[in-house]
LOFI-501467 format. One line per 2 residues: their letters; for each residue x, y, z of N, C-alpha, C, O. Coordinates in Angstrom, 3 decimals, padded with zeros to 6 digits. Example, Ala and Ser with C-alpha at 12.3 -4.5 7.8 and 13.67 -1.06 7.14 Angstrom:
as = 013.190,-005.690,007.800,012.300,-004.500,007.800,013.200,-003.300,007.800,014.236,-003.319,008.465  012.850,-002.250,007.080,013.670,-001.060,007.140,012.900,000.030,007.870,013.409,001.138,008.039
***
This chain:
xx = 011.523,-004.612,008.325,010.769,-005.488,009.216,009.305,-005.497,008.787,008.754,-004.437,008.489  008.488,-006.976,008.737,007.546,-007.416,008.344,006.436,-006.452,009.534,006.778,-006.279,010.704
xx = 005.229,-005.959,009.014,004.312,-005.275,010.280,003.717,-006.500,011.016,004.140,-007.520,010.471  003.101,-006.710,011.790,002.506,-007.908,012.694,001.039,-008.198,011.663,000.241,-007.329,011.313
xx = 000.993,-009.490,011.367,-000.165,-010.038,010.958,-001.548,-009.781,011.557,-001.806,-010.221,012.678  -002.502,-009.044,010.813,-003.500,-008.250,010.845,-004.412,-008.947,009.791,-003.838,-009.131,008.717
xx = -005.588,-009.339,009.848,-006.473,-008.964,008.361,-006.592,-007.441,007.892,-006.735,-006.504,008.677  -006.495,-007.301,006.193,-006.845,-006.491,005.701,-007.445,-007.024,004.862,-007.222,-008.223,004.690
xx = -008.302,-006.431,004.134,-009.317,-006.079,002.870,-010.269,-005.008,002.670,-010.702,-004.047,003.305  -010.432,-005.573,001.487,-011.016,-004.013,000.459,-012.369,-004.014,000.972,-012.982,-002.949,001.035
xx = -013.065,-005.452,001.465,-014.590,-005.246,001.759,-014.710,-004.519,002.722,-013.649,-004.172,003.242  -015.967,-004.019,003.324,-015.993,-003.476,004.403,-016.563,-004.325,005.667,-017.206,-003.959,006.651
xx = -016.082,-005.594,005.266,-016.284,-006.601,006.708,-015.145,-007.528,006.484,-014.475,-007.537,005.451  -014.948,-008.365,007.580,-014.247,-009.535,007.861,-015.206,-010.872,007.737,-015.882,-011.339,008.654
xx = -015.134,-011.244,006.754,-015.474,-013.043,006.520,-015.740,-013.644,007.991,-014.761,-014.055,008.615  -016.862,-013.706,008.503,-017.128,-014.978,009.083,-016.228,-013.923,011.413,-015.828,-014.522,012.412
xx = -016.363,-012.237,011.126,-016.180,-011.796,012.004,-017.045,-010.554,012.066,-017.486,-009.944,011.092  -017.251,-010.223,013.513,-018.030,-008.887,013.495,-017.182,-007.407,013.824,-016.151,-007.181,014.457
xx = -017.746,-006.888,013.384,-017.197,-005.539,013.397,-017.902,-004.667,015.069,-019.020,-004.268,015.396  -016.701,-004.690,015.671,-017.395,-004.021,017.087,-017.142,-002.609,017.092,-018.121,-001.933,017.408
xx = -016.226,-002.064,016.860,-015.722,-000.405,016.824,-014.905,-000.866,015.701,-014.210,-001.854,015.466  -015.368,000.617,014.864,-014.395,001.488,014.003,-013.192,002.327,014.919,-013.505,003.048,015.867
xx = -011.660,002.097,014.443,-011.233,003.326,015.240,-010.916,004.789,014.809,-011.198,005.866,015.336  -010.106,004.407,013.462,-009.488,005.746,012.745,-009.554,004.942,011.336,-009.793,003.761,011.083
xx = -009.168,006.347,010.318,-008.680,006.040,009.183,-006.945,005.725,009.492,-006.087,006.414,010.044  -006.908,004.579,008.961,-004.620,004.546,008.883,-004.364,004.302,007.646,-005.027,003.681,006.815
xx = -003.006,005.010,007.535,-002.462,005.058,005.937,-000.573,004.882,006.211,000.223,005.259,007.071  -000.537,004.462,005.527,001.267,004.245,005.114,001.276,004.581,003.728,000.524,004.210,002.828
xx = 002.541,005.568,003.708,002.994,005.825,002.206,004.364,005.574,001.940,004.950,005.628,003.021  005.047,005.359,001.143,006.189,005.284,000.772,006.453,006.552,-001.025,005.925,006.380,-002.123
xx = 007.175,007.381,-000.707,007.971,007.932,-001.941,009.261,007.257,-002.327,010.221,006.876,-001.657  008.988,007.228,-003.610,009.892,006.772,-004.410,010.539,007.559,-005.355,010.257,008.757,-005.318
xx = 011.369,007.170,-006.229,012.561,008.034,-006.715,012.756,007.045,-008.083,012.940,005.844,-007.881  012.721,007.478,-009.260,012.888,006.783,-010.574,014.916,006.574,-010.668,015.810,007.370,-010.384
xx = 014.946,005.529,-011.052,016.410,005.316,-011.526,016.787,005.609,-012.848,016.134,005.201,-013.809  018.174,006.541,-012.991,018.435,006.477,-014.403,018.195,005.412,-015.497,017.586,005.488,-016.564
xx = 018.918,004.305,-014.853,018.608,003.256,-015.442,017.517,002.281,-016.337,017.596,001.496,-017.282  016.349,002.882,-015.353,014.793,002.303,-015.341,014.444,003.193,-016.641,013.946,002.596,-017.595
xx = 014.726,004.903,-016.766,014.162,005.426,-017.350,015.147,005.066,-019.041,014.587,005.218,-020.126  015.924,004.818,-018.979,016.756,004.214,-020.082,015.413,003.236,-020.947,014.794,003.459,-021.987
xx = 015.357,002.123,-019.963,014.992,001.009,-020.268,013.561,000.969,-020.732,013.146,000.087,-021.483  012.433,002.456,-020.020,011.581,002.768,-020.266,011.257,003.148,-021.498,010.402,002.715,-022.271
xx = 012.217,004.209,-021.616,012.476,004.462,-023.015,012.217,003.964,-024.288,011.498,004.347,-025.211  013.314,002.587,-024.052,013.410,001.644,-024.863,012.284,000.765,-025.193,011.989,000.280,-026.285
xx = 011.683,000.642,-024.007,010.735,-000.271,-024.091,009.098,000.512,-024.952,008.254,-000.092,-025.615  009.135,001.627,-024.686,008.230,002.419,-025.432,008.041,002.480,-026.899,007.182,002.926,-027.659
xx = 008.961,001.976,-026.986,009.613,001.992,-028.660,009.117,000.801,-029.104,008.496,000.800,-030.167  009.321,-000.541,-028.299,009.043,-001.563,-028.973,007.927,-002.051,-028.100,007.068,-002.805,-028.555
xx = 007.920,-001.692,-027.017,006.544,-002.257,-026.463,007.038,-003.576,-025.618,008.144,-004.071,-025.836  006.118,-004.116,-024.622,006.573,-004.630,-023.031,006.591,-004.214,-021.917,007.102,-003.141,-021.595
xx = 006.058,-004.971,-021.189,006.489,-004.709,-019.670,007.752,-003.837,-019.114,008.789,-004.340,-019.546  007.944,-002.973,-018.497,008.923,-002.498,-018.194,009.262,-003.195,-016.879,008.510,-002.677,-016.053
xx = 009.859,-003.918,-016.399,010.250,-004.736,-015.070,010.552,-004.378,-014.018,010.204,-004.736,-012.893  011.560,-003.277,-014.554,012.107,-002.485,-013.338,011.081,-001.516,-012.598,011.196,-001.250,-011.402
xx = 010.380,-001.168,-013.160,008.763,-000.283,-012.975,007.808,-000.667,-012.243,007.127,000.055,-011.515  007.688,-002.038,-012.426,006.579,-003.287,-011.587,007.426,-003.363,-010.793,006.799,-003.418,-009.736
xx = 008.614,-003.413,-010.527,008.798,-004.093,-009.202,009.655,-003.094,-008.044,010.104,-003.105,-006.898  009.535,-002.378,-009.066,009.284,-000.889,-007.939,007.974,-000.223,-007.353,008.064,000.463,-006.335
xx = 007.152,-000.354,-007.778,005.865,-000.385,-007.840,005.376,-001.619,-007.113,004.233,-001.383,-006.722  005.737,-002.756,-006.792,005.316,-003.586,-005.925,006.082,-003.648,-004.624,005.684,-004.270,-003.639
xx = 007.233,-002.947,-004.689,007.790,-002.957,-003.669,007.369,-001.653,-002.813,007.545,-001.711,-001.596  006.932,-000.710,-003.268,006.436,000.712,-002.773,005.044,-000.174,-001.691,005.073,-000.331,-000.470
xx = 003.964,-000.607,-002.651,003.009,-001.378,-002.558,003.117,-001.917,-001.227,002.407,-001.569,-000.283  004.247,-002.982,-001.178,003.997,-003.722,-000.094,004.825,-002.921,001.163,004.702,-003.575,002.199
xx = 005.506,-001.879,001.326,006.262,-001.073,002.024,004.662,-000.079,002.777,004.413,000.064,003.974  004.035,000.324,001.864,002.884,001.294,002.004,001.588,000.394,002.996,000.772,000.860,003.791
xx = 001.822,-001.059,002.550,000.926,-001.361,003.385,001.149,-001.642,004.975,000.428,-001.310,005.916  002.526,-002.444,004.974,003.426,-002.882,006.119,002.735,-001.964,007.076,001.913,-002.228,007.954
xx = 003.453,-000.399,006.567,002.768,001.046,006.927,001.526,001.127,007.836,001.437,001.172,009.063  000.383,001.133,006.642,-000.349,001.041,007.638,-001.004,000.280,008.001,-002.134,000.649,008.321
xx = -000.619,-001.304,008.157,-000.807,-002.318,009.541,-000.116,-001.785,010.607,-000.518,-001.931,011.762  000.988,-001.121,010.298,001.988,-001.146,011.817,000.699,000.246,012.806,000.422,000.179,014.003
xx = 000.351,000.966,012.148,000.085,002.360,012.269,-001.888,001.750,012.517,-002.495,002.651,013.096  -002.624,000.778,012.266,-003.224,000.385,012.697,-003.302,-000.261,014.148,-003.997,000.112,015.093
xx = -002.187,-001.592,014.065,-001.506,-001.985,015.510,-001.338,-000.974,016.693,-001.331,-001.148,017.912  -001.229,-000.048,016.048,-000.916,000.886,016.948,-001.941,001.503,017.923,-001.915,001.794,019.119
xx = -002.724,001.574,017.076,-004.464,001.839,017.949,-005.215,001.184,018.212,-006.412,001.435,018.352  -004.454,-000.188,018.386,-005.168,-001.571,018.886,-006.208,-002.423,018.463,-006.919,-003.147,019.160
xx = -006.222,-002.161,016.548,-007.170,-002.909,015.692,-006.264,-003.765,015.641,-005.051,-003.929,015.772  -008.081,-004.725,015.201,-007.544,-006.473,014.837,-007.637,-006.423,013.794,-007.306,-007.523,013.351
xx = -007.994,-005.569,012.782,-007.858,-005.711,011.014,-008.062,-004.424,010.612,-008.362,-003.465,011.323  -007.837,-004.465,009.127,-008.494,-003.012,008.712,-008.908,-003.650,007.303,-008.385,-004.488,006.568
xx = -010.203,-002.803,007.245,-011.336,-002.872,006.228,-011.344,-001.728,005.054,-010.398,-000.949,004.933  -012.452,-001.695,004.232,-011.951,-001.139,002.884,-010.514,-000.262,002.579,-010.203,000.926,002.669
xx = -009.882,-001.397,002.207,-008.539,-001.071,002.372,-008.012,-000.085,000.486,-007.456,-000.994,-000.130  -008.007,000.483,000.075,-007.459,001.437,-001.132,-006.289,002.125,-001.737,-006.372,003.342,-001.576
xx = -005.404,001.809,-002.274,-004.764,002.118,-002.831,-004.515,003.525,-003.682,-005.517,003.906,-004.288  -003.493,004.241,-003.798,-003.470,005.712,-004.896,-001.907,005.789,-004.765,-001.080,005.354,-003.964
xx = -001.875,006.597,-006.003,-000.523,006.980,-006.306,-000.599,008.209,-006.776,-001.473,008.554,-007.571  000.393,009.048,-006.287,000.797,010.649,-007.327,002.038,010.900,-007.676,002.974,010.123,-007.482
xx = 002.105,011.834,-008.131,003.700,012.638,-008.282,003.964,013.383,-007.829,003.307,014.408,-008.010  004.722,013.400,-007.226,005.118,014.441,-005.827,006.130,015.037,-006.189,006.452,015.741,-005.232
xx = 007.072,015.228,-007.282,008.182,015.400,-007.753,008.838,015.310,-009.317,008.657,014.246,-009.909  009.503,016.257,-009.928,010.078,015.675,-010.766,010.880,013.986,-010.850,011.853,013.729,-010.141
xx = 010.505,013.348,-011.457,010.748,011.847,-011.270,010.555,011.112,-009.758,011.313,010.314,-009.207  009.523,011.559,-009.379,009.102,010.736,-007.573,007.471,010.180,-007.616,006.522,010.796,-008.100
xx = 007.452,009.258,-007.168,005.632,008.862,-006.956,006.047,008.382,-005.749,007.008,007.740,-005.327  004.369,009.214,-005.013,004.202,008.047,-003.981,002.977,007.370,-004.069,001.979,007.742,-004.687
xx = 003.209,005.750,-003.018,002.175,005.213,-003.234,001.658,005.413,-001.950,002.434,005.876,-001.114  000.154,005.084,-001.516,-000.397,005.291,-000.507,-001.779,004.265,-000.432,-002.619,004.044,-001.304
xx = -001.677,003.777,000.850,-002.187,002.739,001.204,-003.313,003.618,002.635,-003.050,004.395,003.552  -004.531,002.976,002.153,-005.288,003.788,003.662,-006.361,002.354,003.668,-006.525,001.423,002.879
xx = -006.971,002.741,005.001,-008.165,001.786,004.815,-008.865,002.024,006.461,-008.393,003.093,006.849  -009.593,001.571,007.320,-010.183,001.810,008.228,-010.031,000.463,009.032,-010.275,-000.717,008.779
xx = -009.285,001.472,010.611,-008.539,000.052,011.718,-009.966,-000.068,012.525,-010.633,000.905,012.878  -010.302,-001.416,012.745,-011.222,-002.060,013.692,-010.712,-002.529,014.371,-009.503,-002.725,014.500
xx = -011.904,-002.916,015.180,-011.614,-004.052,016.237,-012.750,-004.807,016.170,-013.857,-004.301,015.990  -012.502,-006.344,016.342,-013.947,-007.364,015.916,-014.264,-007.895,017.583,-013.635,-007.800,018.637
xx = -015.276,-008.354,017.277,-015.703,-009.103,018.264,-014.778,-010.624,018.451,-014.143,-011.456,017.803  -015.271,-010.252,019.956,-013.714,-011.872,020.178,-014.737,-012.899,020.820,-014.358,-014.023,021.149
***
């Protein structure tokens, strides 16, 4: 399920809105898990060079899972957007990354 439509961005304002209260920092993460398969193909692809596909779009799907995250987890403390919004990834595991999404929930002037 899609999180409820929120502004986010990386600036630390809203275009053409004011910033009335800061509330918290919110973050959504998602861990992930490499597929045999992927790492086959990784492999392969190292060798000759290219995009690995299966990689990006695991990686974009973490991405957009991590943010969902924390809009829902913003919503929650009754911001209307969240501002400098940042991205990171680690390894948490033999073959695991997570991605992690944070940024700071407001509330604007209405």
């Amino acid at each position: 399920m899609r999180s409820p439509l929120i502004p986010i961005t990386s600036a630390d304002h809203i275009p053409g809105q004011t910033v009335v209260e800061h509330l918290d920092v919110v973050y959504g993460n998602t861990v992930r898990a490499k597929h045999v398969g992927r790492d086959i193909m990784a492999g392969l692809k190292s060798v000759v060079g290219g995009e690995i596909r299966g990689y990006t779009e695991m990686l974009r799907d973490a991405r957009d899972e991590a943010l969902d995250r924390m809009k829902s987890d913003a919503v929650d403390l009754g911001a209307d957007a969240v501002i400098n919004v940042r991205f990171t990834t680690s390894s948490v595991g033999s073959g695991m990354s997570e991605m992690l999404a944070y940024g700071t929930a407001v509330r604007l002037e209405e």
